[in-house]
C-alpha distance (Angstrom), angle and dihedral (degrees) to the residues before:
residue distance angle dihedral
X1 . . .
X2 3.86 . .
X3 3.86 132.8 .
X4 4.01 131.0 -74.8
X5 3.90 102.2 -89.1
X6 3.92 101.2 5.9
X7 3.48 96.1 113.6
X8 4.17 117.1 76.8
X9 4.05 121.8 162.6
X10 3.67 114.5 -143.9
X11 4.00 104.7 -132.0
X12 3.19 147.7 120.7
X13 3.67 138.6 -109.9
X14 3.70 118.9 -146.9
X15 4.39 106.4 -116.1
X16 3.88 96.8 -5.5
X17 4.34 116.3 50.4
X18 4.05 84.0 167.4
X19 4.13 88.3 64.7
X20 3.59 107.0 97.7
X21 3.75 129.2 167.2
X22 3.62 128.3 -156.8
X23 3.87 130.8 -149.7
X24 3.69 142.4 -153.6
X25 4.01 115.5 -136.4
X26 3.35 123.5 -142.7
X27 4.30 131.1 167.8
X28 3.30 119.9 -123.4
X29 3.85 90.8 -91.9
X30 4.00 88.4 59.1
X31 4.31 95.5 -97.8
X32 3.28 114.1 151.7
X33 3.72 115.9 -128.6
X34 3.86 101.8 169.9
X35 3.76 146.4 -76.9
X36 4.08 124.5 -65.8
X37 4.57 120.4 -158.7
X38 3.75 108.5 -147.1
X39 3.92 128.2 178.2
X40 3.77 96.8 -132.1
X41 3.95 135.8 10.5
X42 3.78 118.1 -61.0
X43 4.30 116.4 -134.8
X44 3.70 119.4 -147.8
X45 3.38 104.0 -98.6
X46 3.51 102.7 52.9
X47 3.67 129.2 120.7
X48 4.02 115.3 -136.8
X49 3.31 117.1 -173.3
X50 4.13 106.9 -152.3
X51 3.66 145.7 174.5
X52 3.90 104.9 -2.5
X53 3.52 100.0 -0.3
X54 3.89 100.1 -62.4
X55 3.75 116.2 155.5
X56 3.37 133.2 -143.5
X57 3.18 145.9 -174.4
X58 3.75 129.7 -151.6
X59 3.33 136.2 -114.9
X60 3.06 125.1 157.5
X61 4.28 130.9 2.0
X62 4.00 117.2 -157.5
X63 3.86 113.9 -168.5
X64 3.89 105.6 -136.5
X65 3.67 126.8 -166.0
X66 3.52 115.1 -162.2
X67 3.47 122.7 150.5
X68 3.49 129.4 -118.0
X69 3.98 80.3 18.9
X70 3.83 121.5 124.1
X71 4.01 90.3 -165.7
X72 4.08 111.7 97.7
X73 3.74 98.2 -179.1
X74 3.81 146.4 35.9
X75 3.60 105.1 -144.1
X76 3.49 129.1 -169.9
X77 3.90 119.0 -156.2
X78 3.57 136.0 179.6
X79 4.17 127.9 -153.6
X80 3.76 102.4 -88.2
């Protein structure tokens, strides 16, 4: 498990680098294990490697819409 905001991709978005989207992870089982800042959108699929070199592998992304809220997505990740 890692900390609320330690995790931070290095990429690039095509026409906006400031755009930056944030993302709740959850296990399979619906556990949170913390919150992951990317540069673009993230596809299940994918394998992120966060924090101290965990990776993950996507599989599933909810958009979310809470206000007030700077999370976009649930995501729910598996050990890859």
């Amino acid at each position: 498990m890692f900390a609320e905001g330690e995790t931070e991709f290095s990429s690039t978005t095509a026409g906006n680098a400031s755009c930056m989207f944030t993302y709740r992870l959850h296990t399979p089982l619906g556990e949170e294990i913390g919150e992951a800042t990317h540069r673009f959108l993230i596809e299940p699929g994918e394998v992120l490697t966060v924090g101290d070199n965990q990776r993950f592998r996507v599989i599933e992304v909810i958009p979310i819409e809470e206000k007030g809220s700077d999370v976009e997505a649930l995501m729910y990740v598996e050990a890859a």
